[in-house]
C-alpha positions in Angstrom: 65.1 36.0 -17.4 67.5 36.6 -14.3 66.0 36.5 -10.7 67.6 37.1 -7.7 65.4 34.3 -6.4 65.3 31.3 -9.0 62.4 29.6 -7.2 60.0 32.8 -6.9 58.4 31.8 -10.2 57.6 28.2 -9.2 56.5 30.0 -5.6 52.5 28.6 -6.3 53.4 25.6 -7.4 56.1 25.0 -4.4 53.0 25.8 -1.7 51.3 22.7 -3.0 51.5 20.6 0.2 53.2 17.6 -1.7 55.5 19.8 -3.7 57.1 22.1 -1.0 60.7 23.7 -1.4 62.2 20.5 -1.6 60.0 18.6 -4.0 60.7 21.2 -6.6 64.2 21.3 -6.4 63.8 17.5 -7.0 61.8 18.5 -10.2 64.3 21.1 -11.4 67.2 18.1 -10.9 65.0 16.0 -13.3 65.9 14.6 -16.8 62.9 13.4 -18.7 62.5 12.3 -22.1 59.6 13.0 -24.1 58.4 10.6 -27.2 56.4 12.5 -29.5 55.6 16.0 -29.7 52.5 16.1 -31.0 49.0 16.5 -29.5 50.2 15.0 -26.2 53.2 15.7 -26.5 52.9 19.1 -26.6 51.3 19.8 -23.8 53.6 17.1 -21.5 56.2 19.6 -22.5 54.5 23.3 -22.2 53.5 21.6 -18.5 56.9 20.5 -17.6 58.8 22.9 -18.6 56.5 25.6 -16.9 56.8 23.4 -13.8 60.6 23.5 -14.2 62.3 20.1 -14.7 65.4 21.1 -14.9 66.3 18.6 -18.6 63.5 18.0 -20.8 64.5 16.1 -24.0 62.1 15.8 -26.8 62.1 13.6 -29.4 59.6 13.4 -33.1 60.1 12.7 -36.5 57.9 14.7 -38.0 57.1 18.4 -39.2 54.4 20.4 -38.2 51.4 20.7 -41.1 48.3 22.8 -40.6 46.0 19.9 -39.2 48.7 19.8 -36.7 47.6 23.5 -35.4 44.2 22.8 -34.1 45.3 20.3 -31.0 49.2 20.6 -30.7 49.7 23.4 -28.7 53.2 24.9 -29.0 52.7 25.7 -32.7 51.1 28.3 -34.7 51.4 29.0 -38.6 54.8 30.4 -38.6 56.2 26.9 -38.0 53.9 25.4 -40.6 55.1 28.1 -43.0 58.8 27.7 -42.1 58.7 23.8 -42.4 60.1 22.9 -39.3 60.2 19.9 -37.2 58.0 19.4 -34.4 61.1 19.3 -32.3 63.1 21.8 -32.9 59.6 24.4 -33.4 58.8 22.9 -29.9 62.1 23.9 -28.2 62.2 27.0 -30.1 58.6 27.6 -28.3 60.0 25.7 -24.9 63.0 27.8 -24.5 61.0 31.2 -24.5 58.9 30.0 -21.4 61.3 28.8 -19.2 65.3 30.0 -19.9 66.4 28.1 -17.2 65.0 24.2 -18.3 67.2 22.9 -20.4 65.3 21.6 -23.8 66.8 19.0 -26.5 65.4 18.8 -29.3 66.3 15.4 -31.7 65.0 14.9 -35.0 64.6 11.2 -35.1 62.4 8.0 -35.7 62.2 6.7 -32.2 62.9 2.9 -32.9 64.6 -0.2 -31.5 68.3 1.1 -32.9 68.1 4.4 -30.9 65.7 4.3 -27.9 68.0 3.2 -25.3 70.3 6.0 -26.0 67.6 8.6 -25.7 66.1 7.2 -22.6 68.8 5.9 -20.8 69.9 8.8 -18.9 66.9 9.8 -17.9 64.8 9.8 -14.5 61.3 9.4 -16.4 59.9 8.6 -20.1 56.9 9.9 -21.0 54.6 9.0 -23.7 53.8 11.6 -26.2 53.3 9.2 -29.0 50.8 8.1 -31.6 51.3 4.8 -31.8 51.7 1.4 -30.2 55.3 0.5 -31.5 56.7 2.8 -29.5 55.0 2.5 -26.6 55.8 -0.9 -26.4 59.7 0.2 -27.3 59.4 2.3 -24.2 57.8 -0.3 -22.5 61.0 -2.8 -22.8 63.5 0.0 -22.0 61.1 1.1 -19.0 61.7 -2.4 -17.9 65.2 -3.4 -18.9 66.6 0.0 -17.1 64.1 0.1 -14.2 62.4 3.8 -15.5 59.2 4.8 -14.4 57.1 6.0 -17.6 53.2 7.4 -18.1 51.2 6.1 -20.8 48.6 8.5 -22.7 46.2 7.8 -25.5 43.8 9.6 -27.3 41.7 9.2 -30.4 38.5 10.7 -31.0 36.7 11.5 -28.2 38.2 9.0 -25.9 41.2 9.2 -24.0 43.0 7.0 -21.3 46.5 7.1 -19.0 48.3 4.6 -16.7 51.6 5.2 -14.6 53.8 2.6 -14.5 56.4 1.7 -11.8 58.9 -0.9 -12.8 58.6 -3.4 -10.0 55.5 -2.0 -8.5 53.0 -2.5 -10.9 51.8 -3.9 -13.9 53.8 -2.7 -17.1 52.2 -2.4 -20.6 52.2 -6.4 -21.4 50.7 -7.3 -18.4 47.9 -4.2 -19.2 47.4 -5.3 -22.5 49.3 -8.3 -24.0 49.4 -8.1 -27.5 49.8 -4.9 -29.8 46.5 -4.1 -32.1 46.8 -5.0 -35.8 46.9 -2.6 -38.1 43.8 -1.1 -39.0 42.4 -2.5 -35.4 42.2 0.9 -34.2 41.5 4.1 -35.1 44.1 7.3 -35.6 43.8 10.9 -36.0 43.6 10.6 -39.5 41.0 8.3 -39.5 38.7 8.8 -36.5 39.3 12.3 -36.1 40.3 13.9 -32.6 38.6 16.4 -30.0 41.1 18.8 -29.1 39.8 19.1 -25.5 40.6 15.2 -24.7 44.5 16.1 -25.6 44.6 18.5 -22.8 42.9 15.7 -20.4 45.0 13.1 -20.7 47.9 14.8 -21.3 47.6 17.1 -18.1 46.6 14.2 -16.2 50.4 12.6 -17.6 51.7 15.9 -16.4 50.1 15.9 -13.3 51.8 11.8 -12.5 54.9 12.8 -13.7 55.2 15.4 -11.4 54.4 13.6 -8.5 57.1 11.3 -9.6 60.1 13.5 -9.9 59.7 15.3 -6.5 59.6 11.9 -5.2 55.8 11.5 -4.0 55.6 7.9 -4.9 52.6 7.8 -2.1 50.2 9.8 -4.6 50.5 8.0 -8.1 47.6 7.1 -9.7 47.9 3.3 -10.4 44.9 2.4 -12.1 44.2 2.7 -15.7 41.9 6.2 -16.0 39.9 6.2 -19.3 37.2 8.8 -20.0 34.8 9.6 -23.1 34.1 13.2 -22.9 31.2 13.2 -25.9 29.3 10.5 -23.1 30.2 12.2 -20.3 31.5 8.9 -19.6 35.0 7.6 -17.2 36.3 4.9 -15.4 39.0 4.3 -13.2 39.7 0.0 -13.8 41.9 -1.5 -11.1 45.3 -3.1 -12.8 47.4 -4.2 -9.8 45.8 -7.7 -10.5 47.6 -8.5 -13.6 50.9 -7.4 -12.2 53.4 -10.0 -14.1 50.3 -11.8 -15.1 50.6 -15.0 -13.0 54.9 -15.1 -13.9 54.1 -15.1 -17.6 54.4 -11.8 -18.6 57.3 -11.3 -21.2 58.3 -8.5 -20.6 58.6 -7.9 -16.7 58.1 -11.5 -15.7 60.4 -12.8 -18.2 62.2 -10.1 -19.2 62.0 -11.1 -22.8 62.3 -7.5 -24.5 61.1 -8.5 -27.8 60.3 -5.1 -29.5 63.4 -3.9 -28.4 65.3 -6.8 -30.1 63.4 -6.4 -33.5 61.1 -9.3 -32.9 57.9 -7.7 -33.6 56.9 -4.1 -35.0 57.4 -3.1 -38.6 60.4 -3.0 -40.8 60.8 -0.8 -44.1 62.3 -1.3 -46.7 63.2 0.7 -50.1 61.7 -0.1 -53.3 64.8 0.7 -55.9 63.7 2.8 -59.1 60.2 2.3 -57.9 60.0 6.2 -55.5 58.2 3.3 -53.2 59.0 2.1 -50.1 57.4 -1.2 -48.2 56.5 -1.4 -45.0 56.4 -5.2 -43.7 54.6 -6.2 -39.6 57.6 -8.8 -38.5 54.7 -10.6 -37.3 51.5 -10.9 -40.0 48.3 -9.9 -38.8 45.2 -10.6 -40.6 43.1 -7.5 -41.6 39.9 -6.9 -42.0 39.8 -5.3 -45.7 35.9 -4.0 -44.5 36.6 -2.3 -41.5 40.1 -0.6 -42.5 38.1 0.5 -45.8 35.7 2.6 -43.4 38.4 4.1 -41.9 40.2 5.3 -44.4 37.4 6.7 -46.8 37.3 9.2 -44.4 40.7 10.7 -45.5 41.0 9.6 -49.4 39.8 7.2 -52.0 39.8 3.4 -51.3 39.5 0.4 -53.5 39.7 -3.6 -52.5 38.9 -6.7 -53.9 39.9 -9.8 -51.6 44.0 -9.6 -52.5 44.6 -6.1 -51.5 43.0 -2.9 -50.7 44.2 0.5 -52.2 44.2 4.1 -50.7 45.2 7.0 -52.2 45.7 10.2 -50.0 47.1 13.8 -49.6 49.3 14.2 -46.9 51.1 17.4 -46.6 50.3 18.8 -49.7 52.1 15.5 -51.5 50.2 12.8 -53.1 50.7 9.2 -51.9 49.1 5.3 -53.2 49.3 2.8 -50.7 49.1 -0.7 -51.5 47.8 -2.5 -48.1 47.9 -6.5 -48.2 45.7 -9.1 -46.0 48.8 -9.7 -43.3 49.4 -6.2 -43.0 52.5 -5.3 -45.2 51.7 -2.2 -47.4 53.5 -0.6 -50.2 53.6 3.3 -50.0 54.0 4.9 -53.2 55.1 8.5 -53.8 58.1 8.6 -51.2 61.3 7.0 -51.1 62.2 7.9 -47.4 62.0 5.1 -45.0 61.2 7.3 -42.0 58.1 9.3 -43.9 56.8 6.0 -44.4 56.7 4.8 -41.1 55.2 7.9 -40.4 52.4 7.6 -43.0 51.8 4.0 -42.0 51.4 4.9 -38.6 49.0 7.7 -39.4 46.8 5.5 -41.9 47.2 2.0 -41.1 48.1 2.2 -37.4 49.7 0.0 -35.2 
C-alpha cells in the first residue's frame, strides 16, 4: 500500500501522549526478534507489526496443526492444510497487514548454537515461547548483550509477564532461580489453555515493548503481573528487591551464562536403527512418576511402575511412545529428527 503520507496510518496511535511523532518514528527504526510464534507469539507479532516496527524477525520450529487454530491467531486452515511452518504462515499473514514492516521469518530450533545470531542485532527480544529453555537462553543473551526483553507465560487459565531492563532490574535468575523439572509444570498439551489469557498477556507484552522502542523507559511496568481469569484473580508482586539477589545471581551478578554455554537444558540425541531419538536434562531432575502421570492421561495412554513411566500419544496425526525415566531423560519413539523431539518433549514433559 503506497501513501503519500507514511505515518497517516499510525495517525491514532501517534496522538497517544507518550507515542507522539517522534516516538513512532523510533518504533518504525526498531529491530525486534520474536521467539515463538505460537499462542503468544502470534499476537506479539499481529500487534507489532500493526504498530509498525520497522524489522520484526520471527523465529519457531514448528508447523501449524489444527489445535494450533483455536488460540494462535495469524492462522486459519489453509496453513494447516498446506503444512507450513508457523514462521513462514506468520509472515505470509504479517506481510499483508503492514507492507512497509519488514518480516523474517526463520525456520529454526532456537537453542544455545544459534540464539546470539538471531538476537544480536536486535533492539528488543521478546518472548513468544512455550518453554523455559529458551527463556532462560534469552535470558543469558539479554544479559551478555545488554537487550531489554519481555517475559510472557500462559497455561491454562493463568497467565503472567515481567519486563526486564538489563542493569535496571531483576533478570529471570534473580525472578526465579532455578528452571522447573520436567513434568513440574503444566503445558498446553497437558493442562489445556484459555484462548482469552493469550490475548492478555500477550497484549500486555505488546503494550511494554512499545513503550520500549519509542524510548519511554519512564512508563515500564517493572513488577511481575500475573492474573487467573477463571478466579477473577491478579496481582501485581514487587521484584526490584531481588535485583542481583544480594551479588549472587549467576547470571547478571556473575555473569555466568550457563544455558548459553550448554551447561544445563536438554541435549538429544539419535537412536541409530531404532526411528528413536533420546532426549537427556544435562542436569537430572527427580520426577514425580504420580503427578506427570496425571498430566499426561489427559492427552494419551500412560503406564509406570517405579523404573519408568510410558506414554503413548498422537501428535499431528503421527503416532509416538515415549519412554520417560526418574531423572528426566526420555526416549521418544516414532521420530528420528532431533528437532521434532525437542518439540514433543517440550509439549509433553515440559521444561
Amino acid at each position: 500500500m503506497n501513501t503519500e503520507n507514511p505515518l497517516e496510518r499510525y495517525s491514532r496511535q501517534m496522538r497517544v501522549p507518550g507515542i507522539g511523532k517522534a516516538g513512532q518514528q523510533k518504533i518504525m527504526n526498531a529491530r525486534v526478534t520474536l521467539c515463538g510464534v505460537g499462542a503468544l507469539g502470534t499476537v506479539l507479532a499481529n500487534t507489532l507489526v500493526r504498530a509498525g516496527v520497522g524489522f520484526v524477525r520471527v523465529v519457531d520450529r514448528d508447523f501449524v496443526e489444527p489445535s494450533n487454530l483455536q488460540r494462535q491467531v495469524l492462522f486459519d486452515e489453509s496453513d494447516v492444510t498446506g503444512n507450513l511452518p508457523k514462521a513462514e504462515a506468520a509472515a505470509i499473514k504479517l506481510r499483508q497487514i503492514n507492507s512497509s514492516v519488514t518480516v523474517e521469518p526463520v525456520v529454526a530450533d532456537i537453542n544455545r548454537t544459534n540464539i546470539e545470531d538471531l538476537c544480536k542485532d536486535a533492539d528488543l527480544i521478546l518472548d513468544g515461547t512455550d518453554n523455559f529453555e529458551v527463556r532462560y537462553l534469552i535470558n543469558d543473551v539479554a544479559i551478555k548483550h545488554h537487550k531489554p526483553w519481555v517475559y510472557g507465560g500462559a497455561v491454562g487459565t493463568e497467565g503472567m509477564s515481567m519486563t526486564l531492563l538489563p542493569g535496571e532490574t531483576p533478570c529471570l535468575r534473580c525472578v526465579f532461580e532455578a528452571s522447573p523439572g520436567p513434568g513440574e509444570v503444566g503445558t498446553c498439551e497437558t493442562a489445556g489453555v484459555l484462548g482469552p489469557i493469550v490475548g492478555i498477556i500477550a497484549n500486555f507484552q505488546s503494550a511494554e515493548a512499545l513503550k520500549i522502542l519509542a524510548g519511554k523507559s519512564d512508563a515500564i511496568n517493572r513488577e511481575l503481573f500475573c492474573i487467573n481469569l477463571w478466579d477473577n484473580t491478579n496481582r501485581r508482586v514487587k521484584v526490584a528487591p531481588l535485583k542481583g539477589r544480594k551479588g549472587k545471581c549467576p547470571c547478571c551478578a556473575l555473569r555466568e551464562f550457563s544455558w548459553l554455554e550448554g551447561e544445563q537444558g536438554t541435549q538429544t540425541t539419535s537412536l541409530c536403527g531404532r526411528n528413536a531419538v533420546q532426549v537427556t536434562q544435562r542436569r537430572a531432575s527427580a520426577l514425580d512418576f504420580g503427578e506427570l502421570g496425571k498430566q499426561l492421561a489427559a492427552s494419551g495412554t500412560v503406564t509406570a511402575n517405579k523404573f519408568l513411566l510410558k506414554f503413548q500419544v498422537t501428535d499431528a496425526g503421527e503416532g509416538y511412545e515415549f519412554t520417560v525415566f526418574p531423572d528426566g531423560r526420555a526416549i521418544i519413539k516414532g521420530t528420528d529428527n532431533t528437532d521434532r523431539a525437542r518439540t514433543l518433549y517440550s509439549k509433553y514433559i515440559g521444561h
